[in-house]
N, C-alpha and C positions, 0 to 999 in steps of 0.2 A: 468496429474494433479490429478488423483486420487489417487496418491501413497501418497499422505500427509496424513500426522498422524493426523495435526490438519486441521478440514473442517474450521474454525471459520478462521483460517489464510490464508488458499485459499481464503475465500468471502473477506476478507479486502484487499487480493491483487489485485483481479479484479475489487474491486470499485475504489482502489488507481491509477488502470489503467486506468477506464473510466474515472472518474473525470478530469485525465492528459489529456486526448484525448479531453477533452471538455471544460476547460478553459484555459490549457498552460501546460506549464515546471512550474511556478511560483508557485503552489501548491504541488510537487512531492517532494519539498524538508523537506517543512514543514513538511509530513508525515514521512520522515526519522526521522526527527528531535526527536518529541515526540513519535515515535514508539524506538528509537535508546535511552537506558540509559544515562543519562549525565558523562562524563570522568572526 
């Protein structure tokens, strides 16, 4: 996990992980969503 370039994008994937672990699946999508460009 240290080999990232950006620290700021490790921290948001570990929150994005607890948050999953601690309310559901129902909020991991939403994070793609607004993290993911619109097509």
């Amino acid at each position: 996990m240290t080999r990232y370039s950006k620290p700021s994008e490790n921290k948001c994937l570990n929150v994005t992980l607890s948050i999953r672990d601690k309310r559901g699946k129902w909020f991991y999508p939403t994070v793609i969503q607004v993290r993911t460009p619109p097509l």
